[in-house]
N, C-alpha and C positions, 0 to 999 in steps of 0.2 A: 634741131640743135645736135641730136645724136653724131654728124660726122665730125664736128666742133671738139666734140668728146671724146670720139676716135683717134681725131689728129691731137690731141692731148698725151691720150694711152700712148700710142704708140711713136709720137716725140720721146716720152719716157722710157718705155720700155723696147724700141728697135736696139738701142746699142747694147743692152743687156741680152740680145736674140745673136745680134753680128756678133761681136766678142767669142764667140766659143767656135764659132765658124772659118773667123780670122785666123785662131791656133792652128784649127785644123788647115786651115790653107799654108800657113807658114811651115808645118811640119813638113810639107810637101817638098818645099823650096829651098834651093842653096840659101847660106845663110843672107848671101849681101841681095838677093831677091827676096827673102822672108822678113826682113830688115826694112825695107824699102815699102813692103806689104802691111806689115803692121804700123809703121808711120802714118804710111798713107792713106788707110782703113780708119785710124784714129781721127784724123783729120778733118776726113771726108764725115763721120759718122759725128765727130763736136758739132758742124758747120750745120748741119742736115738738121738738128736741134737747135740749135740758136734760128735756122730760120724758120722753121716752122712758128717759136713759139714768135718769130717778129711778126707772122704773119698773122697769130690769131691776136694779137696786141692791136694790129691795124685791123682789127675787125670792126668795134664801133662807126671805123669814120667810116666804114659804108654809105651810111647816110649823105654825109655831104659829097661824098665822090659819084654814090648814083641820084641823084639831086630827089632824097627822100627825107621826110619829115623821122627824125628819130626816134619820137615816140611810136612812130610805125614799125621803126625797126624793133625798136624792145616789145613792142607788143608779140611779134610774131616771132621773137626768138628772145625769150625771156631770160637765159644764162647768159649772154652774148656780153653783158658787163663784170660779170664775175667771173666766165674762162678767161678775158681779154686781164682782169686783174692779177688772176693768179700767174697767167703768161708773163706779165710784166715783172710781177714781185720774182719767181723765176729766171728770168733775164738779170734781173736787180745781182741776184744772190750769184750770176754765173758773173759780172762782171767781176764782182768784187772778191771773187775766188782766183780768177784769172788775176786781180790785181796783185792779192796777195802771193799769190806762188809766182809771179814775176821778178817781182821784190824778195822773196825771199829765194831765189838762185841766186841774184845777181849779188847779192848782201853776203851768200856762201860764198860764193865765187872769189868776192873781195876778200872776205876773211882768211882764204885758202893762201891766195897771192900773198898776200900782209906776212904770215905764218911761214910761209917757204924762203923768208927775204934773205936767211941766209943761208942760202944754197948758193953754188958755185957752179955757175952757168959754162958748159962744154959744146960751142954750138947749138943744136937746139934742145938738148941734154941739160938739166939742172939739178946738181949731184945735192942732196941738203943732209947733212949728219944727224947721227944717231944710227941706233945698234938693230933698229925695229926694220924688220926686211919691206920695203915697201916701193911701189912703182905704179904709178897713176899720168895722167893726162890733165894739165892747164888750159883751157883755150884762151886763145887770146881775150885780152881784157883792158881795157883804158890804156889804148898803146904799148901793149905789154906782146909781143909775140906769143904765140901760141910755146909752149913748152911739156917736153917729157920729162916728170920728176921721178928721180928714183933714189934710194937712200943709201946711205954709203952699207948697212948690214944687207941691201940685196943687194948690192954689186959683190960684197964677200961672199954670201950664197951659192951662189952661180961661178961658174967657169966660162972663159971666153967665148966658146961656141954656144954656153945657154946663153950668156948676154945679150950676143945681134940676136938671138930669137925673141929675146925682153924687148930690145929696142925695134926690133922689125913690128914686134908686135903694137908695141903704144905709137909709134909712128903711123901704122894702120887706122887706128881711131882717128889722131889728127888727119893723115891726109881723106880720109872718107867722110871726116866733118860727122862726127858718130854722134857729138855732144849734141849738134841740133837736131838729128829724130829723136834723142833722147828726151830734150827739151821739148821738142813737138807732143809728143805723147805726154809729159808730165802735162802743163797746158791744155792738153786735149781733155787731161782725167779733173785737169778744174773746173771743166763747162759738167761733164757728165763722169758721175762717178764710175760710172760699169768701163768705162774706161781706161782705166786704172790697174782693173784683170791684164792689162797687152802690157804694163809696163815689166815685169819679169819675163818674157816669153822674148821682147825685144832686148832686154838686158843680155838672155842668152844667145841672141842671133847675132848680136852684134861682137859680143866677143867671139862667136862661133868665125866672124867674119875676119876677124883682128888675127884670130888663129890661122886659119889658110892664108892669108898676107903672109904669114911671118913663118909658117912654111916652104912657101915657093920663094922666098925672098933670099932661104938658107938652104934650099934644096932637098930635104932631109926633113919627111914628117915625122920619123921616127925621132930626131931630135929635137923639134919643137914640141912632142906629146911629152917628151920627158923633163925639159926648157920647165915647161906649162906647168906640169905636175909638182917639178920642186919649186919653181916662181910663189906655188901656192901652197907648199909644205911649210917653207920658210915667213911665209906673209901670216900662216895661220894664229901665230900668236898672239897678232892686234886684233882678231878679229872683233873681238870681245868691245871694243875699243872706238869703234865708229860711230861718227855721226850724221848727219842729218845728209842727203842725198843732192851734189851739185847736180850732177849732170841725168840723174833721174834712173842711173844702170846701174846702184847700188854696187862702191865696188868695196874691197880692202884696201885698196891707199889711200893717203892718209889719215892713217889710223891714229896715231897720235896726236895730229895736227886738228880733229876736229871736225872731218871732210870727209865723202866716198865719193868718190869718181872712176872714171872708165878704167881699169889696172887689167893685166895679167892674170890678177887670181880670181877674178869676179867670176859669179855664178857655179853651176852645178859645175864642176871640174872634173869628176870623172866622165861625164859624158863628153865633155869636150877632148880629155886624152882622149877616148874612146874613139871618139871621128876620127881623131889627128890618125890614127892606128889601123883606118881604112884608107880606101884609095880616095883620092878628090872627090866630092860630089858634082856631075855635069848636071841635074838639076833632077825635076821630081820622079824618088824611086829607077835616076838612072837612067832618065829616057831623054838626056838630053838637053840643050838649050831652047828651043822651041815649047818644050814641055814648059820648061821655067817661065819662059814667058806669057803661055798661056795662063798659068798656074796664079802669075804677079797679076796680069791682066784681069781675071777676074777677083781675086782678093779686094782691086782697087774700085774696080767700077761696079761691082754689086754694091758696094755702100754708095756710090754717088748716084744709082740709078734710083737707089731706095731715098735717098735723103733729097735727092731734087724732088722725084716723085710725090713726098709729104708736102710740101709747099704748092707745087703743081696744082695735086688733088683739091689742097684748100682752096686757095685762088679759084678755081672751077667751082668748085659749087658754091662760093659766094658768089659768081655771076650768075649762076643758077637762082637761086634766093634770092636773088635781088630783082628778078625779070618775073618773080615767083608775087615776089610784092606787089610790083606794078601791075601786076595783072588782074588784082584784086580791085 
C-alpha cells in the first residue's frame, strides 16, 4: 500500500514544490509570457490533484472491475478504504471551496456594477463621482459590457497625456482578458491552497503587462513610468479602504465602493516605474523571443508532465496489484 501513500504525499505536497519554481520561471519571462505561465502552472498543478485523488477514490472498485472478490482486495491492501476515504472527504472539501469562491466573485462583481450605477458612461469609459482618485477594470457581467471605471478625482489628477496612459493601460487588462487568469488562479488556490503563493506574482505580471500596453500605445516609456507613479500617488489615499478581491489582482480601485480590481496602481509600483524606465523586455534576461518561449514552454508542461504522471503511476500499479492478486 506504500505507493497508495506516495500518491497521497505528493498529490499534497507537489504544488507546494511547483510554486517556488513557477516564480522562478516567471521572473525569467516578459510579463504577458510570465502571465500566461503562472495561470497556466496554476491550472495544470489544481487538475493534476483533483485527479490523482479521483483516482485513489476509484480504488476500492478494483474489485469489481478486475472481477475479484473484495474481501480479497482489503485483505492484501488493508488501508485501501480509508486512503479512498480521506481522497474523497478531500474532493468533498475542494468542491465546496471552489463552490464558494465562485459565488463569491460573482456576488463582488455584482455588488461593484450595483455601486458604480451612477457613473456616466463615455464609450467604453465609465466616469462615477467623488473626490477619491481611482481607476479599475469591470468585466462584463449579465449584459453589461465590459467597462473602464475611473473617478472624476483621477481624471483631475492626471493631465491629458497621463490619461491615455490610464486608459491605454486598463484597456490592456480588458482587451487581454486579464480578469480570467486572474480568476483561474484564484479557483486554482480553492482546490490546493499552495496555490495561492502565484496569486501576487500574477497580480504583478499582469499589470507589469498592462504597463508595456500603455507604453507602446503612447510611445513614450518615460511617460507612462511617470503616468504610473502619480496614477498611484493619487490612488494612495483609499488604499486603507479596500475590500475583498473581484478579479483575485488585488487592486486600489474601488476603494470606496467596497471592491479591488485590475487598476493602475495595483501591486509593487516602484518596480513597475523601474521597468517602464528600461528598455522593453524581448524576453528572458534579453535573449530574445525564442528564449521566451522556451522559458513559457517549460513553466507549463513541467506541471502537466508531473500531474498526468501521478495518475499515470497510480493506475499502473493498481494493474500491477491486481494481477499480484490473481496470482495468488
Amino acid at each position: 500500500m506504500t505507493p497508495f501513500l506516495v500518491a497521497v504525499a505528493l498529490a499534497v505536497a507537489l504544488p507546494w514544490a511547483a510554486v517556488p519554481a513557477a516564480h522562478r520561471l516567471a521572473g525569467l519571462l516578459p510579463p504577458r509570457e510570465a502571465s500566461l505561465a503562472l495561470a497556466g502552472a496554476a491550472a495544470l498543478l489544481a487538475g493534476g490533484t483533483v485527479a490523482v485523488l479521483v483516482g485513489l477514490v476509484h480504488v476500492p472498485f478494483l474489485a469489481e472491475l478486475e472481477h475479484l472478490p473484495f474481501a480479497r482486495v482489503t485483505a492484501h491492501w488493508p488501508t485501501v478504504l480509508p486512503v479512498s476515504g480521506v481522497a474523497g472527504a478531500l474532493l468533498a472539501v475542494q468542491a465546496l471551496r471552489l463552490a464558494l469562491a465562485a459565488r463569491g466573485r460573482r456576488a463582488l462583481l455584482s455588488r461593484a456594477w450595483r455601486l458604480t450605477g451612477e457613473g456616466t458612461a463615455e464609450g467604453d469609459v465609465l466616469v462615477v463621482p467623488g473626490e477619491e482618485a481611482e481607476a479599475f477594470v469591470l468585466p462584463r457581467h449579465r449584459r453589461r459590457r465590459a467597462r473602464v471605471v475611473v473617478s472624476e478625482g483621477m481624471l483631475k489628477a492626471l493631465g491629458p497625456s497621463e490619461r491615455a496612459v490610464l486608459f491605454a493601460h486598463e484597456r490592456a487588462h480588458l482587451r487581454g482578458r486579464h480578469h480570467v487568469l486572474s480568476a483561474l488562479v484564484d479557483l486554482a488556490a480553492a482546490v490546493h491552497p499552495a496555490l495561492a503563493r502565484l496569486e501576487p506574482a500574477l497580480e504583478f505580471h499582469l499589470e507589469r503587462w498592462a504597463d508595456e500596453a500603455a507604453a507602446a500605445a503612447v510611445g513614450d516609456r518615460g511617460l507612462a513610468a511617470a503616468a504610473i507613479a502619480r496614477a498611484a500617488l493619487a490612488g494612495s489615499a483609499g488604499a486603507d479602504v479596500n475590500g475583498a478581491d473581484v478579479n483575485g489582482a488585488g487592486a486600489h480601485g474601488a476603494g470606496a465602493r467596497g471592491s479591488r480590481f485590475l487598476s493602475v496602481s495595483t501591486g509593487p509600483v516602484p518596480r513597475r516605474v523601474r521597468a517602464l524606465l528600461e528598455p522593453e523586455p524581448a524576453g528572458p534576461r534579453g535573449r530574445g523571443p525564442r528564449a521566451a518561449a522556451a522559458g513559457l514552454l517549460a513553466a507549463v508542461v513541467v506541471p502537466a508532465l508531473l500531474t498526468l504522471g501521478l495518475p499515470y503511476g497510480l493506475h499502473e500499479y493498481v494493474e500491477h496489484a491486481a494481477r499480484t492478486i490473481v496470482g495468488h
